[in-house]
Residue, then its C-alpha position, 0 to 999 in steps of 0.5 A: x668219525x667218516x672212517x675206521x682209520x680217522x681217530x687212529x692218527x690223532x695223538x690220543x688214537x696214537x697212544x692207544x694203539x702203541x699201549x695196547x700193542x696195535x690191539x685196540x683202534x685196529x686198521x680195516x687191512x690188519x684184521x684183513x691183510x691185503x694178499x697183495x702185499x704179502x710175499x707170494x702175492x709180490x711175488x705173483x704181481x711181479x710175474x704178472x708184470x713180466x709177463x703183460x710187458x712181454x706181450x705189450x713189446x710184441x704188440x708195439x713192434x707189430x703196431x710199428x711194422x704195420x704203421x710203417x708198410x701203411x705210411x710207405x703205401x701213403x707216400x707212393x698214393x701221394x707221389x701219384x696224385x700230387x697234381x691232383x692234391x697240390x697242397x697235400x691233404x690227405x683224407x681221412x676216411x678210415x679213422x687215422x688222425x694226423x698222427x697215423x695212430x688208427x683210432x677206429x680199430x681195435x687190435x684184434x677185436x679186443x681192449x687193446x690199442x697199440x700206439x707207434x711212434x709218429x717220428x722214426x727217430x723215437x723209441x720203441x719201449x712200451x710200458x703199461x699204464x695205470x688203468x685196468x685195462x692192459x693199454x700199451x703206449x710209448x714212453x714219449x716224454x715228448x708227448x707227455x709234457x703238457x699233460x705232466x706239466x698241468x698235472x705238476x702244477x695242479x699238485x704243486x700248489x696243493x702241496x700234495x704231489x704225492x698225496x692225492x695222486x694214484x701211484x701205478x701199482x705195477x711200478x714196484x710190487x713192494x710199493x704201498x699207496x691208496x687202496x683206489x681214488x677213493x680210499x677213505x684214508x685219503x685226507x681227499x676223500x674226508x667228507x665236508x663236514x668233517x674237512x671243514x672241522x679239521x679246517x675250523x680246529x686249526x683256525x682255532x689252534x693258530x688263534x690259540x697261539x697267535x693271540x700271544x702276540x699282542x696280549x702281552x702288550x695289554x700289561x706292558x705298564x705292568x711290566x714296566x713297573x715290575x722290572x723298573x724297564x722303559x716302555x722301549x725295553x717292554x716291548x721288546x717282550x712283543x717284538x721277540x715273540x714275533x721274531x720267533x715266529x719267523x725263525x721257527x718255520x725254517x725248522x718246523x715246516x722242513x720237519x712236518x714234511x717227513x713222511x715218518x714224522x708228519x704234521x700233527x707229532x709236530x702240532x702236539x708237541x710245540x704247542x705241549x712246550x707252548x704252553x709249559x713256557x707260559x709258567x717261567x714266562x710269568x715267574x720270571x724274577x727279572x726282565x731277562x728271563x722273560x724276553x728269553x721266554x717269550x722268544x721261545x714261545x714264539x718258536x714253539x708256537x710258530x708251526x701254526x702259521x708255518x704248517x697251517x696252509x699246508x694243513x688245508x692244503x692236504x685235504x682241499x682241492x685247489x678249487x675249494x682251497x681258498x675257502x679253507x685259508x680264508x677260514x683259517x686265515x680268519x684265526x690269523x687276524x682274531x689272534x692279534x686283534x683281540x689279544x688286546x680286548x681279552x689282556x686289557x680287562x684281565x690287566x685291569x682286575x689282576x696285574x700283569x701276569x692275568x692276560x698271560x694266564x689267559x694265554x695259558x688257559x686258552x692254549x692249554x684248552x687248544x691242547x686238550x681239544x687237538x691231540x682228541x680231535x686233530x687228525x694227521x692230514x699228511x698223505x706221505x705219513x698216512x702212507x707210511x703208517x699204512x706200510x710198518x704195519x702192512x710190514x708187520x702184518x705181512x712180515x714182507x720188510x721190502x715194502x716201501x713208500x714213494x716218499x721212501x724212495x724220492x727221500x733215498x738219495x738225500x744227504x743231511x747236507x742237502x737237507x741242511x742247504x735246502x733248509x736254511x739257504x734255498x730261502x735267502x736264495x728265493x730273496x732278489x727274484x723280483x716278484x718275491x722281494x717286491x710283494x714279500x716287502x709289500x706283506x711285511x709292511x702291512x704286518x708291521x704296520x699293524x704292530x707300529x699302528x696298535x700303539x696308538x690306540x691307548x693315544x686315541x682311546x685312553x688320553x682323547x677318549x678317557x677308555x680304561x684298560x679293558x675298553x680300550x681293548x674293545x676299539x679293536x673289534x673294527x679290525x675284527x669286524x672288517x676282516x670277517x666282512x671281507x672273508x664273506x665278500x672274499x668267499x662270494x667272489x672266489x664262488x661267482x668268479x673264479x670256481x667257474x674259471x676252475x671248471x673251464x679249466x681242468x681245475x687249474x687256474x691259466x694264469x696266476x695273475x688273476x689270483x691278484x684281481x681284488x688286490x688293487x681295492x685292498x690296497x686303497x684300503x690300508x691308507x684310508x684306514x691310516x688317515x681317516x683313524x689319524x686324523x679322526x682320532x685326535x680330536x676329543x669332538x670327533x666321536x670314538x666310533x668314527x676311528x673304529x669305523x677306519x680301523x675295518x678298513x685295514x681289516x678288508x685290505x689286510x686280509x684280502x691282500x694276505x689271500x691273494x698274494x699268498x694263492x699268487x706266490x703257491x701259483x707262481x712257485x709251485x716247485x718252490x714253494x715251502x722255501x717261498x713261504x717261509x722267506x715270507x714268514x721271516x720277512x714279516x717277522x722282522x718287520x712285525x719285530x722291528x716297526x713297534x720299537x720306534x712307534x713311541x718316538x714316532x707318536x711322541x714327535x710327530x702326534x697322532x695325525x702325523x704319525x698315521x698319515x706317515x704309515x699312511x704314506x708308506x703305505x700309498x707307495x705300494x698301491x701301484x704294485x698290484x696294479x704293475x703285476x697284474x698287467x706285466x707279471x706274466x712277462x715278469x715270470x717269463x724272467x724269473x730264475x725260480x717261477x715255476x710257472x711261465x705260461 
């Protein structure tokens, strides 16, 4: 582990802690309790301050005196050589910049600078800032606009507005946070290797999960036979699984972000209930139970998805972060794609149930492997641990966390608006409702396009179960070939962008450049398997071959529009993901229960080239966004970045 406090907030590290009575995996700050956070040094800290702001008001009044005689001396020199000077400048030989704040001499010889105000109608309160030096500057909300605004977008997209920043100790004696910028607790500070494991657990775990999805499909013929249900009726078992990932993240993702619940209680104890569903799910005695447990774990299964881009986003610096949702984006499209590879050879030697056992095992190993290795990477959480025990070490109850404090004053009902209504409110903006219609296509098209490879594959080709399912690797293949490109880009192109710019991006829309190629890509790949998959003398690799197309666009698109909507919708941007996640649920739900009329009707190649189509109509979107979408935000009700 990188640090002492690593294990501790895994679920097994957790279990020990609580039997043993906090004995055994003890913190570095309960064996040496900070004096700080004890009641005399509280105390002492808050007459320290008392006693630094009565000094700082006498050196801001004196700064603003001086400041005042000088300017009034200014004003008569420059009265006096008007003639000379017409336009008015004024030299500068002593060091005064623009704003009449001297920068060339200290006050008195020492670290101090004291900063008047430029305009005569602004205050004269003065605080502390957060350095080690005592610097005294003047609240000018004016003044620090620009700078609290970089900084709010930096944190909004990294989802970390409280995590990763350095809380000024002198704001409240009794308030906990990091114990320096580079504390080891810091989800920040984790080294490399050990973010990139955390990253790779959950690729594996929205892997584990979301191959459910599709590996049920593989023993749809099974089902059928079991229940005497039509394939319509089957399928529905699909449909409903993805219809409860969208529900369930307007309850989980809201949960995860309590700074006394977390993410990893949320992970553990989901996907504990994910995997015990897995049991009625294949001793169901009639068609019933099972579609009612399979939404279920589709709920329970959904924090994956739902939680998972915050997860990264706790422990990666926005100039790295794309690297680790391309990683665990990555586990996203390996979980329906290969569902149908490993459930088409466990059907085809066991029955129906096999490719759910499947799922059982693979799961139920996922569970093992998170709750030992699987850290909490939640910053608030982090913190709120560090402060019940730092409460129970120092026996000081008036100690608090920043979350504490902005959670204060929010009621159940607020809780309960911004749950379920702030996304349905986010719905007609239109960047939202054109791109989220655009993802929700291509998700559903997935699922309406993977019921005609047992068309290509078994009744052209003559594959069995388990070899049909190997036609899906070209989709597995393609989005893989596509992170490696996607990675290259992000590290030639847009790291140096990063750096130029103070590690923020200046404008979301470069974030969409790659779109326009991805685009292009989910038709070629709809026409070219139609239209080469229908003919028993075209070769079975050549639709294979398509397939990796839909893998680039797929993936590439997902990327760029997911980092836009975290650029665009900082502020918002929890409500915006889940809206997201709803709206491709449906869409995933909805588009396989027409497919079997839609191949029966219209053939192979007709079928695909109509998906194709639809498909064609969204090419212009990123094309639109890209050239008109800072103008589009400038409109925008809810975009929290206008610029």
């Amino acid at each position: 582990m990188p640090f002492q406090g690593a294990f501790q907030t895994t679920f097994v590290g957790t279990v020990i802690r609580f039997v043993s009575g906090n004995k055994l995996l003890r913190y570095h700050d309960e064996i040496d309790v900070p004096e700080r956070y004890t009641k005399e040094g509280v105390e002492r800290r808050r007459n320290e301050k008392k006693g630094r702001r009565f000094s700082a008001e006498e050196l801001g009044v004196n700064a603003t005196s001086n400041n005042s005689e000088k300017q009034g001396h200014e004003e008569r020199d420059q009265n006096q050589n008007a003639s000379a000077n017409p336009y008015g400048v004024k030299p500068d030989p002593t060091g005064t910049n623009m704003n009449g704040i001297n920068l060339a001499q200290p006050i008195d010889g020492s670290d101090f600078e004291a900063v008047s105000a430029t305009n005569s109608d602004q205050g004269g309160d003065v605080r502390r800032t957060s350095s080690d030096a005592t610097i005294v500057e003047r609240r000018n909300g004016e003044g620090k606009e620009s700078t609290e605004n970089k900084e709010g977008k930096k944190a909004g997209n990294a989802q970390e507005a409280e995590e990763g920043r350095k809380k000024d100790e002198d704001d409240d004696p009794n308030l906990v946070h990091w114990y320096g910028d580079d504390d080891p607790e810091n989800p920040y500070n984790w080294s490399t290797a050990y973010k990139s494991f955390v990253a790779c657990q959950m690729s594996f775990l929205t892997f584990a999960v979301y191959i459910g999805s599709s590996i049920y499909s593989a023993g749809l013929e099974g089902v059928m036979a079991q229940f005497t249900v039509s394939q319509t009726t089957a399928l529905v078992g699909l449909t409903v699984f993805v219809l409860g990932y969208g529900v369930g993240p307007m309850l989980w993702s809201p949960i995860s972000e309590l700074s006394n619940v977390g993410r990893m209680p949320v992970y553990i104890g989901t996907l504990f209930i994910f995997v015990a569903l897995q049991f009625p799910t294949i001793y169901a005695n009639n068609i019933h139970t099972l579609l009612a447990m399979r939404f279920l774990a589709g709920f329970f299964g959904s924090p994956a998805l739902a939680i998972g881009g915050a997860t990264m986003g706790d422990m990666f610096s926005l100039k790295h972060l794309a690297y680790a949702i391309g990683v665990w984006g990555c586990g996203a499209v390996c979980g329906p794609v290969l569902g149908p590879l490993l459930g088409g050879f466990t059907f085809q030697a066991k029955g129906w149930t096999w490719p759910l056992w499947t799922l059982t095992w693979l799961s139920g190993l996922c569970l093992v492997t998170s709750a030992i290795f699987l850290p909490e990477t939640s910053g608030k959480n982090i913190l709120h641990r560090r402060m019940v025990r730092l409460r129970k070490a120092t026996g000081n109850q008036d100690l608090k966390t920043q979350a504490m404090i902005d959670n204060a004053d929010i009621t159940p009902g607020q809780v309960v608006k911004d749950t379920l209504f702030r996304p349905f409110v986010l719905l007609f903006d239109p960047i939202l409702l054109v791109l989220n219609i655009y993802i929700s296509l291509i998700y559903g098209l997935l699922y309406v396009w993977f019921e005609s490879f047992p068309l290509v594959f078994v009744q052209v080709h003559g594959f069995n179960s388990g070899e049909q399912g190997l036609a899906f690797l070209g989709i597995f293949v393609g989005s893989w070939l596509a992170c490696a490109v996607f990675c290259w880009y992000i590290h030639v192109y847009l790291e140096p962008i990063f750096d130029k710019n103070n590690g923020v991006i200046p404008c979301p829309e470069i974030r969409l450049y790659p779109a326009p190629i991805a685009a292009f890509c989910i038709p070629i790949a709809m026409f070219g398997f139609g239209w080469s998959g229908q003919y028993e003398s075209v070769h079975w690799i050549v639709p294979i071959i398509m397939t990796s197309f839909f893998g680039i666009g797929a993936f590439i698109l997902f990327q760029t529009i997911f980092a836009y909507f975290g650029d665009v919708f900082y502020t918002e941007v929890a409500s915006v993901y889940t809206l997201n996640d709803l709206f491709r649920a449906t869409f995933g739900a909805g588009f396989p229960l027409f497919a079997n009329a839609l191949f029966k009707h219209l053939g192979i190649g007709g079928g695909c080239s109509l998906l194709g189509g639809i498909a064609c109509l969204f090419i212009p979107a990123p094309f639109l966004f890209i050239k008109y979408g800072h103008k589009i935000r400038e409109k925008s009700k809810f975009a929290s970045n206008k610029s």
